[in-house]
Each structure stands twice: as structure tokens, then as C-alpha cells.
C-alpha positions as CSV (number, residue, x, y, z in Angstrom):
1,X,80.0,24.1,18.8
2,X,79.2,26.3,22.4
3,X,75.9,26.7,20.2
4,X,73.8,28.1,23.1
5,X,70.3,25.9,23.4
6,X,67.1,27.0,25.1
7,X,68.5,26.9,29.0
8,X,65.7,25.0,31.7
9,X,67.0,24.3,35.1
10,X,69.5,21.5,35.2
11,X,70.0,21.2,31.2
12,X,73.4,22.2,29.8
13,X,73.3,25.4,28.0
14,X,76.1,23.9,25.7
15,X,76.0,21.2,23.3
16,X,78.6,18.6,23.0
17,X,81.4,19.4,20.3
18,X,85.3,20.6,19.9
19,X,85.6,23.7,22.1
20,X,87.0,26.9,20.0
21,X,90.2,28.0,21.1
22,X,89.5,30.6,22.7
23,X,86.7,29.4,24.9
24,X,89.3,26.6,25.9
25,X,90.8,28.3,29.1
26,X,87.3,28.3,30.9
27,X,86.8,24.8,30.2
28,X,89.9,24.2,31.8
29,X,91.7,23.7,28.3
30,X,89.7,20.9,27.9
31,X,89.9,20.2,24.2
32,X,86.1,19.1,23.8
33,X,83.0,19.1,25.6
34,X,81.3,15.2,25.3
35,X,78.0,13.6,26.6
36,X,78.5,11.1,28.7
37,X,76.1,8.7,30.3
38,X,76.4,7.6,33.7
39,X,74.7,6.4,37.2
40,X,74.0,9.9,38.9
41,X,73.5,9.8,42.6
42,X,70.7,11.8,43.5
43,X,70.7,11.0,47.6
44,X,72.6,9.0,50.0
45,X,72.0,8.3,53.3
46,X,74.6,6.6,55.8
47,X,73.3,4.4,58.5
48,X,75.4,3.3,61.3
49,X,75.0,0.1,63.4
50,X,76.3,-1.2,66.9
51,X,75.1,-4.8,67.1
52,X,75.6,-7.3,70.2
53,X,74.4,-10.7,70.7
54,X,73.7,-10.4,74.3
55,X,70.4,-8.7,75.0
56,X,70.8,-7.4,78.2
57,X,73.3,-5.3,76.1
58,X,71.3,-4.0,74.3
59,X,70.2,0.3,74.4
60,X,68.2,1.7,71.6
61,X,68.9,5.4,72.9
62,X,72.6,4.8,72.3
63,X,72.1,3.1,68.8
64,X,73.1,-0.7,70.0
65,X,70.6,-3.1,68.7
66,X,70.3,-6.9,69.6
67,X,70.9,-9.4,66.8
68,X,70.1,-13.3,67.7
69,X,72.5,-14.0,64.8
70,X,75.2,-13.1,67.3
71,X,74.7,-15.3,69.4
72,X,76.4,-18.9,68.4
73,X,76.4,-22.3,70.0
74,X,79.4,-23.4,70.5
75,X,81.5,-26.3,72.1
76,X,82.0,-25.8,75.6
77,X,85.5,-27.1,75.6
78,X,85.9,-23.2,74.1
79,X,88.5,-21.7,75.6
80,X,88.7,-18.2,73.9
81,X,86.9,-17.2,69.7
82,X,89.9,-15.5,67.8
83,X,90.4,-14.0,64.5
84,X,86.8,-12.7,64.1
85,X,86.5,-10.7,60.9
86,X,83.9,-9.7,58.6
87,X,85.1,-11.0,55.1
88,X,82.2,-10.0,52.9
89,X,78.5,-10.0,51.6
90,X,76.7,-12.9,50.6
91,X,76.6,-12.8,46.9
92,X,73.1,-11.9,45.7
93,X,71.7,-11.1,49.4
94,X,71.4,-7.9,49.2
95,X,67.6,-7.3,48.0
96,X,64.9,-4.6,47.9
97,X,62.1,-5.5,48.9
98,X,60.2,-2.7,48.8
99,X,60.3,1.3,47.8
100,X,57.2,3.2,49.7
101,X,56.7,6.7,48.6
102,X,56.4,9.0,51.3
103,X,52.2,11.1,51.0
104,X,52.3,13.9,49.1
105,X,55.7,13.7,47.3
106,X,55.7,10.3,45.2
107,X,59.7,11.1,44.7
108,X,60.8,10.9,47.7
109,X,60.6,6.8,49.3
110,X,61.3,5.0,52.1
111,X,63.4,1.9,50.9
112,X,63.8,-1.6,52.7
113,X,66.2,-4.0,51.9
114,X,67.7,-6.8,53.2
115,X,71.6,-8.2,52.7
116,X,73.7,-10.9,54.3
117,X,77.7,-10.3,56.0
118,X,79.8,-13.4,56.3
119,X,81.8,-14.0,59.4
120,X,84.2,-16.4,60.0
121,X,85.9,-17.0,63.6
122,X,88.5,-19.5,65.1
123,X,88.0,-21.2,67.8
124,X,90.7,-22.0,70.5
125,X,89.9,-25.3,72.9
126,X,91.4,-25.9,76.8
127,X,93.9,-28.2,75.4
128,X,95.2,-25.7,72.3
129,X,93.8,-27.1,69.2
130,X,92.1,-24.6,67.1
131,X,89.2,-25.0,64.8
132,X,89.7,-22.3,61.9
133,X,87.6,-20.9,59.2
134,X,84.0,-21.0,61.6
135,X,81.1,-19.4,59.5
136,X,78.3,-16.8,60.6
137,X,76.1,-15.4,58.5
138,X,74.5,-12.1,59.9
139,X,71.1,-11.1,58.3
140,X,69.9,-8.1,58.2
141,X,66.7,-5.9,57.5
142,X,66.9,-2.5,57.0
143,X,64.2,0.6,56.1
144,X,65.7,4.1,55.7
145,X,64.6,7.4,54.2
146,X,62.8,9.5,52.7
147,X,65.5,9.6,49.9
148,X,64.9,11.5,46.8
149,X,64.5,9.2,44.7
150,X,62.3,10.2,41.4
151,X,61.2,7.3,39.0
152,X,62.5,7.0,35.7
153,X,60.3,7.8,33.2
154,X,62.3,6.1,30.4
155,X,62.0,2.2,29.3
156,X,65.4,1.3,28.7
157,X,67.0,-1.4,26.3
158,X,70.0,-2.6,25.3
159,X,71.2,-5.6,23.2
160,X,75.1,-6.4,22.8
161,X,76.8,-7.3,20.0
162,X,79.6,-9.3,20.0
163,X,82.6,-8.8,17.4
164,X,81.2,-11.4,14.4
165,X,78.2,-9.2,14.2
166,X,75.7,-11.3,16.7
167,X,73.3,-9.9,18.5
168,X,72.9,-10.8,22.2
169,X,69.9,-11.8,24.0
170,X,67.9,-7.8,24.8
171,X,69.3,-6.4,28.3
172,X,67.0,-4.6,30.7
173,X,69.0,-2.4,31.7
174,X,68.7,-0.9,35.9
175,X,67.5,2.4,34.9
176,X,66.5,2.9,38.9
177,X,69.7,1.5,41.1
178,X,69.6,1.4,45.1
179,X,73.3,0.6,46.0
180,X,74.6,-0.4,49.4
181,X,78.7,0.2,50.6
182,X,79.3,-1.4,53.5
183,X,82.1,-1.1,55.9
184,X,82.0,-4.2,59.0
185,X,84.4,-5.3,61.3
186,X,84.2,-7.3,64.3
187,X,84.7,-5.7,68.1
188,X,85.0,-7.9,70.0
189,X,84.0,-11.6,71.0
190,X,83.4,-13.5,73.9
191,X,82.6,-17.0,75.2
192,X,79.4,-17.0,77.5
193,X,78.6,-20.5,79.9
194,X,75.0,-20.9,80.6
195,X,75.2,-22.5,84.0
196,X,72.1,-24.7,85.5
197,X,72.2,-25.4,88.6
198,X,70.0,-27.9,88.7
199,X,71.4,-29.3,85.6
200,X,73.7,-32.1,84.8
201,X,77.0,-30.1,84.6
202,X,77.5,-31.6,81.3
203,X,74.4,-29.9,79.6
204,X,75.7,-26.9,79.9
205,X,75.3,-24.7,76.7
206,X,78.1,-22.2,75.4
207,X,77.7,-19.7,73.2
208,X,80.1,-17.2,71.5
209,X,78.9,-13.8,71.7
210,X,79.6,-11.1,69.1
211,X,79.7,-7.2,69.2
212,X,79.9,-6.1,65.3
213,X,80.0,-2.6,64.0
214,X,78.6,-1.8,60.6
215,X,78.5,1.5,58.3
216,X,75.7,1.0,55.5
217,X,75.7,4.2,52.6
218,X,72.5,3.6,50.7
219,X,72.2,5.3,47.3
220,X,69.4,5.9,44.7
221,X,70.8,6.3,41.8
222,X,69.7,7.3,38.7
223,X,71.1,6.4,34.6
224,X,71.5,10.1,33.1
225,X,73.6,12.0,30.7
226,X,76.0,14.8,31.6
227,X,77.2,17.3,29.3
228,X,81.1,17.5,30.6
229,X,84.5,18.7,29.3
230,X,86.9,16.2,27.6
231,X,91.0,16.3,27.5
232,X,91.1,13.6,24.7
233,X,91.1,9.1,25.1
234,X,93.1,8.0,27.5
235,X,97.0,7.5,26.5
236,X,98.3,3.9,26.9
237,X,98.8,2.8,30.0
238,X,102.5,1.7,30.6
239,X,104.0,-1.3,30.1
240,X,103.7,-3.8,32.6
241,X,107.2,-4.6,34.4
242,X,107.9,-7.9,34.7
243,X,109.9,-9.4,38.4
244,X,112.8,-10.0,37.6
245,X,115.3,-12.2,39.7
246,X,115.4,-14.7,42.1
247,X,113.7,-14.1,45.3
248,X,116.4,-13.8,47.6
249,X,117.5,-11.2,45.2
250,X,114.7,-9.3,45.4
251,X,114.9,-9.5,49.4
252,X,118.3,-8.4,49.8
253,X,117.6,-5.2,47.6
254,X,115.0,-4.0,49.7
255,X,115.3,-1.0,52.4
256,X,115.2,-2.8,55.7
257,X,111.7,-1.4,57.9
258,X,111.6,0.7,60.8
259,X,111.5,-1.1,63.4
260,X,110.6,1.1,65.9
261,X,107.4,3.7,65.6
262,X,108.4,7.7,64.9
263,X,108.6,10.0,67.2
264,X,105.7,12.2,67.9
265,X,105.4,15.2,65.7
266,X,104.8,17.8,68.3
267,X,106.6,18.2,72.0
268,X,104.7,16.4,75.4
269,X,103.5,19.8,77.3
270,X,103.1,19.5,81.1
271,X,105.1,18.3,84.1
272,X,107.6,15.7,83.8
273,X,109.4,17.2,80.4
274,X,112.5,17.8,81.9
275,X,114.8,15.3,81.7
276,X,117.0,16.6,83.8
277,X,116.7,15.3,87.9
């Protein structure tokens, strides 16, 4: 164990094995150290969005961009859109479509994707019915970079065996990942008439208008194996605790809330302290 190996930039000059004693304290007491293989992030990138549905919003130089899927045809017996919120991706939406390497260094690439957030919206009418649940899907294309992001050289397989001894069908494993964390939440919403005048004032069109904010991190990540230290297998977890009791029981146990905010942490400087006239 701690046998020292031939040392190249970026390889562990230690090889996996139960740490002496002591060599423990500069592992941290770590009683081993284990290889371990796991998805390595070798560069990120976060990209941040202001979209509006109404062009003439619209300003490139302060990052808002127009997106036509913001812009919705609705009823115009809409009196007001409520409860807008961003509730998730489209399952399977989120696609690369293409990695170009950038001239001259093959590992670093521009990537484009595409993905898909659901939105759903109620709608309030003049005479106070509401129409829940409304769905908006907002597409998007995106193309960032350069991001380091080498190719793997390896052609890795898996098959998986299940506990009577069968093997599985052969797994290709992603050996190159591009991963996307997104964090979206509706601004704010409005409901815009598009008056004619020389229409029929019943063909007017409405339209709900969104503003939507979105963080994207894009990842290139990479399947390595890391040399690192080891305290042992995780102990049991603890039991779980059942609820126990009725639930009025429960309520009347609890610590009533505060129902007013805290004060502020540090004192109000300027004119008007005083309290006294």
C-alpha cells in the first residue's frame, strides 16, 4: 500500500489499498484509499436568459431576447393570467444536436442543444370563473462555448446481471455526458387586446404575454476514475419513525408559528429614529 508509481501530471502517485497507520493523519484518518469511478466535470458554463413575448420588448444589449412561444392566444373574455409557474422539462427534450470543435484545438467544442420547459397558467374570466392547469410549452435552442470538452478515447460496455445469474441485454454506456440544470420561473404575465379599428369589435384577438427568466449550467462531463481516501461503507441508516397518532394530535403538539416577521438584525440609521416627539 502508498506504493509510489511512476507520477505523470494528473495520475495519483498512490495506489489504492489500506493506509498504514501512520500515514493515516494526512489522509485525514481515512482508513483506506479506494478507486472510484465517476462522472468528472471538466467545464461548465452558466447561461442566463431574460425572455418576453412582446417584441417591441425586446434588447439584445441588455440580454432580453423575444420568444414567439410567449406569446399565447387566449380568450378575450380574459380578465387577468394567474399562477404562472414553470413546473418542469419535457421528458426527453433536451437533445444535442451537435458538438463543433473549435480550429486548432479539437478538445475544446461549441455545443448546441435544444430542450423544452412546461408552463402552466390560470386564467381568470370578467365574470370570476377560472380555467386552471393551461399548458405552454417553451422551446428552446441554444449554442454555447468553447468548453473543454476532450473525447473519450475508451469504448465502453457494460452488461448487468440480475441476482439468478442472467445477463442483461449489453449497455452502452455515456462515456461523453453534456448535462443541463435549469432554474425557470415565471415574471410576470399580462393580458394584451389587439384592437382593429376597422374590425368587427368581436374579432378582436387576445393574447397572454409572458416574461420568463431562465438559468441554464451546461456541463461536459467525462466517466473517469479517482484515486480518493475512504472512512469505511456507509453505517445503516436509521430506522424509519413511523407517525404515530391521530391527526389532531399531532396538530395540537406542534409549536404555534410566528405570526409576525423578526425584527431587523441591525438598528435603522438616519433621521426619524427617535421615538421620542
Amino acid at each position: 500500500m502508498n506504493r509510489q508509481s511512476a507520477s505523470t501530471c494528473g495520475i495519483s502517485i498512490f495506489t489504492p489499498g489500506v493506509i498504514p497507520e501512520d500515514l493515516r493523519p494526512q489522509f485525514g484518518n481515512a482508513c483506506e484509499l479506494v478507486c472510484i469511478q465517476v462522472p468528472k466535470v471538466y467545464d461548465s458554463c452558466l447561461l442566463k436568459l431574460c425572455l418576453v413575448g412582446e417584441r417591441d420588448k425586446e434588447d439584445p444589449d441588455q440580454g432580453i431576447e423575444f420568444d414567439a412561444d410567449l406569446r399565447v392566444k387566449i380568450d378575450c373574455n380574459a380578465d387577468s393570467v394567474v399562477n404562472a409557474r414553470v413546473v418542469g422539462m419535457v421528458p426527453g427534450s433536451f437533445k444535442v444536436i451537435k458538438k463543433r470543435p473549435v480550429p486548432g484545438d479539437p478538445d475544446k467544442k461549441f455545443i448546441s442543444f435544444t430542450y423544452q420547459l412546461k408552463i402552466l397558467y390560470d386564467i381568470v374570466f370578467e365574470d370570476g370563473t377560472i380555467s386552471r392547469d393551461n399548458e405552454l410549452l417553451l422551446r428552446r435552442s441554444e449554442t454555447i462555448g468553447p468548453l473543454y470538452c476532450p473525447d473519450q478515447i475508451a469504448i465502453i460496455r457494460e452488461r448487468r446481471v440480475d441476482q439468478s445469474g442472467e445477463e442483461g441485454p449489453e449497455i452502452d454506456t455515456d462515456d461523453e455526458i453534456v448535462k443541463i440544470e435549469i432554474v425557470a420561473r415565471v415574471l410576470d404575465v399580462k393580458v394584451e387586446r389587439d384592437d382593429c379599428d376597422t374590425c368587427d369589435p368581436y374579432d378582436d384577438i387576445c393574447f397572454a404575454i409572458f416574461t420568463v427568466g431562465i438559468f441554464n449550467i451546461i456541463k461536459c462531463e467525462l466517466i473517469v476514475q479517482l484515486v480518493v481516501p475512504a472512512f469505511g461503507f456507509c453505517p445503516l441508516p436509521a430506522p424509519c419513525e413511523p407517525v404515530i397518532g391521530e391527526p389532531c394530535e399531532i396538530f395540537n403538539a406542534e409549536v404555534p408559528p410566528a405570526f409576525f416577521p423578526p425584527q431587523l438584525d441591525t438598528p435603522i440609521m438616519g433621521p426619524g429614529i427617535g421615538c421620542n416627539s
